[in-house]
Each structure stands twice: as C-alpha cells, then as structure tokens.
VOLO-378451 format. One record per residue (C-alpha): x, y, z; residue in one letter. Coordinates in steps of 0.25 Angstrom, whole numbers, padded with zeros to 4 digits, always signed. Example, Ala and Ser with C-alpha at 12.3 -4.5 7.8 and 13.67 -1.06 7.14 Angstrom:
// residues 2
+0049-0018+0031A/+0055-0004+0029S/
This chain:
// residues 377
+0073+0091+0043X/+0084+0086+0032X/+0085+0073+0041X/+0071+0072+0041X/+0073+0067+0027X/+0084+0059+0029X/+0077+0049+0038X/+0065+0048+0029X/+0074+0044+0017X/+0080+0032+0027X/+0066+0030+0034X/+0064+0019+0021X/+0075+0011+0024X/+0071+0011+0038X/+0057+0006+0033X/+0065-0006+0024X/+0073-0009+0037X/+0062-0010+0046X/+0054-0019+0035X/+0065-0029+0033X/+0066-0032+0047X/+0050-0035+0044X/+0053-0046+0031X/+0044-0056+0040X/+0034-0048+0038X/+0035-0050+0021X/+0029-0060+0013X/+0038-0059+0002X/+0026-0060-0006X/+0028-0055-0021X/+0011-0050-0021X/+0010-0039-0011X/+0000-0027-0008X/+0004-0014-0016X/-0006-0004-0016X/-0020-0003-0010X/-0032+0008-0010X/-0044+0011-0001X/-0053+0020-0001X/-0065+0016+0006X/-0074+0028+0001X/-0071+0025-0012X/-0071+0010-0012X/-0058+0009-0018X/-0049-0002-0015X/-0037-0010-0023X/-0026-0017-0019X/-0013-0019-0028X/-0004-0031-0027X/+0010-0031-0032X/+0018-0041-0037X/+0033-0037-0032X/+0040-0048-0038X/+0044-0050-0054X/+0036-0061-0056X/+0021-0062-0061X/+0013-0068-0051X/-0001-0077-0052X/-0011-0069-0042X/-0021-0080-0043X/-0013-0085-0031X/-0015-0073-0023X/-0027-0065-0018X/-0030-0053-0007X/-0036-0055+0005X/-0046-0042+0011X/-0048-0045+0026X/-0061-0042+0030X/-0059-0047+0045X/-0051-0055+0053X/-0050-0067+0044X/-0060-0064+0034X/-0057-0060+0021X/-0061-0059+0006X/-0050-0063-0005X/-0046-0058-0019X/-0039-0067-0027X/-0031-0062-0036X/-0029-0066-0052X/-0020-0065-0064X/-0005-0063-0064X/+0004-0052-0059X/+0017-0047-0065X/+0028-0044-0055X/+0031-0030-0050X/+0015-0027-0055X/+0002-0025-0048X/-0012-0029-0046X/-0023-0022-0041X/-0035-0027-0035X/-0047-0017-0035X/-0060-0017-0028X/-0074-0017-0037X/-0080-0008-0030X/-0067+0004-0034X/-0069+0013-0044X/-0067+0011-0057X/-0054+0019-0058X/-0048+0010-0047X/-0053-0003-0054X/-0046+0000-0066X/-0033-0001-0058X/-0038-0018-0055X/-0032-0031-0058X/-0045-0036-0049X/-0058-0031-0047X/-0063-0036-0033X/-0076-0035-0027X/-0068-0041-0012X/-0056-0030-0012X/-0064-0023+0001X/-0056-0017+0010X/-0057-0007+0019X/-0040-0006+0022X/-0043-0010+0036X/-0041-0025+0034X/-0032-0033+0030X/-0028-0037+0016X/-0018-0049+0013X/-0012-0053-0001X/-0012-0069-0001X/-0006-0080-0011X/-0016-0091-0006X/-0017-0089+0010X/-0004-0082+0010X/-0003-0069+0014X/+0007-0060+0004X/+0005-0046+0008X/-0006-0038+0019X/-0012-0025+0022X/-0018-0021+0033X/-0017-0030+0046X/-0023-0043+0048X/-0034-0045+0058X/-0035-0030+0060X/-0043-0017+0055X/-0033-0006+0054X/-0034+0004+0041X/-0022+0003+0033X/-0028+0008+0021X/-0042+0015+0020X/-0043+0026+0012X/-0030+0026+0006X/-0021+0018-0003X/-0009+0011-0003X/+0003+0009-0010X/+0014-0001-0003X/+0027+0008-0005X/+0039+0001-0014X/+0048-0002-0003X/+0036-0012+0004X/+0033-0020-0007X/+0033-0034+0000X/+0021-0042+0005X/+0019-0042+0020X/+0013-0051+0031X/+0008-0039+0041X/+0004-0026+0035X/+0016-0014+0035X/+0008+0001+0032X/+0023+0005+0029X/+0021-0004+0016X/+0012+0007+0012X/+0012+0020+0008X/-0004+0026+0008X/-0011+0036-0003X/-0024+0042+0000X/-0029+0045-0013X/-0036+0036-0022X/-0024+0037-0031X/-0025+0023-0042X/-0012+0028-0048X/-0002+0018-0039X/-0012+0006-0042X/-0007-0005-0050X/+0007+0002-0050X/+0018+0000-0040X/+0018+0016-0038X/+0019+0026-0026X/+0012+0039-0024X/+0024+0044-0016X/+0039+0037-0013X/+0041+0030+0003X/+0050+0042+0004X/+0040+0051+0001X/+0033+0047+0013X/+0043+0046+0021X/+0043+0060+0020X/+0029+0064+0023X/+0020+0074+0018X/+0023+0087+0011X/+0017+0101+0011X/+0011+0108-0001X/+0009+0123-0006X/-0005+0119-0006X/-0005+0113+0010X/-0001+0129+0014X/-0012+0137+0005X/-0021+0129+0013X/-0025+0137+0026X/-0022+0128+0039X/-0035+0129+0043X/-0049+0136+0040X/-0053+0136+0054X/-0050+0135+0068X/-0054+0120+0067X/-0052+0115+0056X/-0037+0111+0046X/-0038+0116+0031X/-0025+0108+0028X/-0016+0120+0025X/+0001+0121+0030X/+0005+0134+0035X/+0020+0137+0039X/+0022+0140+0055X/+0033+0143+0064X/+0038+0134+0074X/+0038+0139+0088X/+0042+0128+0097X/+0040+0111+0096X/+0032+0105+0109X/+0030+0088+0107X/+0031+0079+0095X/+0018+0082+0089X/+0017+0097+0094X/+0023+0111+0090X/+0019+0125+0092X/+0021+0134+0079X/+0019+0149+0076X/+0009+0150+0063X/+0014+0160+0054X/+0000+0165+0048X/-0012+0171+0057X/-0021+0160+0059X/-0028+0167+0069X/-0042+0168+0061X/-0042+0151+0062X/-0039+0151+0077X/-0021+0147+0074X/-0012+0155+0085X/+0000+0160+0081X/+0007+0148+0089X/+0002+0136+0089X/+0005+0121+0095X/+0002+0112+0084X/-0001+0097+0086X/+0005+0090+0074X/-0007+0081+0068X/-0009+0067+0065X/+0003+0063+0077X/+0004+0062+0091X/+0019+0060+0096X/+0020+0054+0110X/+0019+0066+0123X/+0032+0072+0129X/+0031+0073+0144X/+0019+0086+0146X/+0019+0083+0160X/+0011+0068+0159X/+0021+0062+0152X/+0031+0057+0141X/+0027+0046+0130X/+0039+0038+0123X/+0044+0047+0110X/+0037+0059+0115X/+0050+0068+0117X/+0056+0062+0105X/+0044+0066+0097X/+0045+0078+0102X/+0060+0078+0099X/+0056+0074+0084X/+0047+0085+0082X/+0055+0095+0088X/+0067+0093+0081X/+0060+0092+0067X/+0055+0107+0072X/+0068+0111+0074X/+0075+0108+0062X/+0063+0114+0053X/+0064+0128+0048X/+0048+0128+0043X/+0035+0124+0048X/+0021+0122+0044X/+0007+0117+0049X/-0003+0109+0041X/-0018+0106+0046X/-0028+0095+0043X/-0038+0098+0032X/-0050+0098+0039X/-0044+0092+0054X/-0044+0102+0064X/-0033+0110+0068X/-0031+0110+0082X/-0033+0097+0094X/-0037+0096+0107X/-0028+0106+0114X/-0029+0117+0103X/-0016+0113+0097X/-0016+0114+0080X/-0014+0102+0073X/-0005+0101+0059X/+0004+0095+0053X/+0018+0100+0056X/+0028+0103+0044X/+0042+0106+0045X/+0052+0110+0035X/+0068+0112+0036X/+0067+0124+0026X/+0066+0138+0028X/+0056+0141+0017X/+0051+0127+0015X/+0042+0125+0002X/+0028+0115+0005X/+0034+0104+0004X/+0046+0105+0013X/+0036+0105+0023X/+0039+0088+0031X/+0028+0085+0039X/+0031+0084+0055X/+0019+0074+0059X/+0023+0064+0049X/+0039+0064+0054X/+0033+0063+0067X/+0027+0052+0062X/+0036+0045+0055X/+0047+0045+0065X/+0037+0036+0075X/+0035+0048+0085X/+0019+0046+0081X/+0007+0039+0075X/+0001+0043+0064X/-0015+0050+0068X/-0022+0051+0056X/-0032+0062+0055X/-0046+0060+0057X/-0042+0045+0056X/-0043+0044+0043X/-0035+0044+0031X/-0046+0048+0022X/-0047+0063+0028X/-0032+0066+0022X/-0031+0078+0019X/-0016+0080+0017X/-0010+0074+0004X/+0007+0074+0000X/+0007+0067-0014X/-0008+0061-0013X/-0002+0054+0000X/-0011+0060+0014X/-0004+0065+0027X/-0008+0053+0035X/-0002+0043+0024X/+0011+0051+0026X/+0009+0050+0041X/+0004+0033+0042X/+0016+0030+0033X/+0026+0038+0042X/+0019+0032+0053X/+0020+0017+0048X/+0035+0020+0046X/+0036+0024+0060X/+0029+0011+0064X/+0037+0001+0055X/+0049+0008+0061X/+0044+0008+0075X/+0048+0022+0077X/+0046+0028+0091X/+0033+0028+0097X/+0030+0014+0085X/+0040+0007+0093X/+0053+0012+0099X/+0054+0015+0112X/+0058+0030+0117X/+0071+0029+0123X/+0066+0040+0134X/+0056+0031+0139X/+0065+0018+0140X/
C-alpha cells in the first residue's frame, strides 16, 4: 500500500501538467470565482470573488451574470474597490442573517439553483465560469465550494477539478482565502474513525447503520467484487460467515463471465486484486440508512484496506475511492443526492472525496475517461 501514496503525492503535478496543456482554456483574468454555497433548503446562497493580483481593482466595471436559461440572464453589478489578494462576497437577501453578515453586497437577483451557469464579466467579457453554458447539470446543490490554491485562474469552460466541495454550511472559509482540508489531503481520500467501528454495520437485514467492522479476506473475484469472512456472528441480521461484497457507489467494467469482456474490465480487476494482496487488514463499512445488500443478494460496503497488521481507524484507505481515482470507474452517488451524506472525514462527505477523485480521473483521461485498453486494440 506504500506506493499507493507515493502516486497520490505526484498525482498534483500530474494535475498542473495536464492544466498547462489547457492554458487556452484561461482568461488570464485578475477577478475570478473563489468560493460558492447552496443550500437550497436553507435558501442560502453567496458567491466570493478574489482579486489574484496585487493591485486594488474598480468593480464598478465588473458584474455577475446568474443564467436562468439558454440566453437569458439577470446581472449583479458590482461596486466599490477591491484590494489585491482580497475578497468579495456577494450574498443573497433572502440568507440568514449569519450568512449576511459575511457580504460586501446584499442581492435580491443572486438565485441560483447550482444547475446553471454563472459567468464573472468586465462589460460582455466573460472573466471566469461555473457551471456549463447552455446546459442544466448540478455542479453545486447543496453544497459549497472552495476553488483549491493550485486553480486560482479564471477560466473560459468550467473545470470541477477547480474545485474542492464541502457539504456543510460552514461560513468560516467565506471572505478568506482558506481550505477546510489541503488538495493532498483529498487526494488521499476518506479515513475511518473509532466512532465509524462502535457503530453496528447494520440494525437489520435491510437496512446500513453506517458502522466499520474488520473482516478477513478470502479470495478477490472483479474490480468492484470480493468475498470476505466476517469476523463477528452477524447471524441475528441475516450476515453469513462468508460473504461477496459489492463495493458501493462504483461499477468497474465486466470480465469475461461467459457474455463478454468490456475494455479495462480485467485490468480493473488486476487493480483490485493486487491492492488486496499487498494489504495485511480489512474492514467493511455500510450506508447509514441504504440498504445492505442488491439485487443478486450480494452486500454492499465500502472496502477499506490497510498495510498494517494492527492498523489503528485511520490507517484504514478506502478501495472504492482508489478505484475511482485511477479511472477504472464513475463516480454513483447514493440515492443521487448529495444531501443524504452520511459519511463525514474533516466536515468533507464520502461522495465529495469520490466526484473529486473522479474529476481527477476525467481531467486526466484515465482508463475507461479516455485511454483505450491495450487488450482490446
């Protein structure tokens, strides 16, 4: 597991290499898009603007668009003067007070929903995006978002990687260039928690409590499938001894069952299999309140491996999100929805650790997000 972490210490320079070969894609704007929080239930919304450069800049030449269409949109001029390397928040008036307090500008037009696009303009030049023109895709709903220190640039197409996503209303990283957690700490996924293994796997036969228990492994079968032997007598909640689990949230192309190979699907399986073998302990973690087991009676988890014999919680690195990372699947949110997290690692959920692996994986076009499978040329 060692190496593990020694390509997510390179995987940043990847990224920056990857991202210089994209400068047409930046504005070289010195205004740009640095935080942003949604919650619809709460009706909160801001948006902070940064000024990356030294110099104090006029905002009365710059303004926010909020797309409410295809071409249609409402804009939010701004005012007053901004220092270099400071911020400006703009705040919705129908936010909480607590929220408001944080504003430069009180706006009765910043609606959104995260679904359409917003631009950052000087006149009818576009500085800085998020979201994508044209199109409804959710890139922010019910969470917030802080663009990560090494992406500070404006940009002509929106890039998710910019990003790094926060589920809780958490005010504290408004109106400062601040990160709840470093790009590294990302990069190396969620952790596991005293707290995570107190908690029963399950209450029922139907239904995840959220709790981490240790298992044995007993033999690797795909990418996204292994059988393990569960150390405690879960008998009483329907748990065999030995079990196939279904790792959750990923689906890894199919090996060759008998009706055919997809491209990466044995080199998933190689991936998984060899993470497995160089681990020395195991554990299995449910869904709070997602059911346990699919279609053909196989448990869902998430996997955890270690490289210790005697790991403590947080030796435990999650196998889906590796998975995930390396390009060998897309990212399956629970539920489809980010708001039924359960799973927090240092206030950041599960599926923000998983759809910032997986936008890695895509600006990196890794595997099944671009490359093409050598077995299959």
């Amino acid at each position: 597991m060692r190496k593990l972490y020694v390509i997510a210490a390179i995987l940043p320079l990847l990224v920056l290499s990857s991202c210089q070969k994209e400068n047409n894609n930046c504005t070289n704007s010195s205004l740009i898009f640095s935080e942003l929080i949604t919650s619809i239930e709460d009706d909160e919304r801001a948006i902070e603007i940064y000024n990356i450069s030294d110099k104090t800049l006029d905002l009365s030449k710059y303004s926010i668009r909020i797309y409410q269409g295809n071409s249609s949109f409402k804009t939010i001029s701004l005012n007053g003067s901004l220092n270099g390397k400071t911020t400006y928040v703009v705040v919705s008036s129908s936010s909480p007070d607590a929220l408001k307090e944080k504003a430069n500008l009180i706006s009765d037009d910043l609606y959104y929903d995260a679904s359409r696009a917003i631009t950052l303009n000087k006149g009818n030049t576009q500085l800085d995006i998020l979201g994508i023109m044209n199109y409804r895709v959710d890139f922010g709903s019910y969470s917030d978002m802080v663009r990560k220190e090494s992406f500070l640039k404006g940009r002509k197409t929106f890039v998710e990687y910019d990003y790094m996503k926060y589920i809780h209303s958490d005010y504290s990283h408004l109106g400062t260039i601040e990160y709840p957690v470093s790009e590294d700490e990302l990069l190396e996924g969620p952790r596991l928690s005293q707290e995570d293994f107190d908690k029963p796997f399950a209450l029922d036969d139907h239904v995840g409590n959220g709790g981490a228990m240790r298992v044995d492994l007993s033999y690797g079968v795909d990418g996204d499938t292994t059988r393990f032997n569960m150390r405690e007598d879960l008998s009483s909640i329907g748990i065999n001894y030995n079990e196939s689990v279904r790792y959750l949230t990923i689906n890894t192309p199919e090996i060759d069952h008998g009706y055919g190979a997809q491209p990466w699907g044995e080199a998933a399986k190689q991936f998984t299999n060899n993470i497995l073998a160089n681990s020395q302990s195991f554990a299995i973690s449910s869904a709070k309140n997602y059911t346990i087991r699919e279609t053909y009676g196989r448990l869902l988890a998430y996997v955890w491996v270690s490289d210790k014999n005697n790991p403590q919680p947080e030796d435990f690195t999650c196998l889906n999100f590796l998975i995930i990372k390396e390009g060998f699947s897309t990212f399956n949110m629970l539920n489809n929805s980010r708001n039924s997290e359960t799973f927090f690692y240092k206030n950041i959920g599960m599926c923000d650790y998983m759809r910032n692996a997986e936008s890695l994986a895509i600006l990196l076009g890794k595997h099944v997000h671009g490359e093409q499978d050598p077995a299959f040329l």
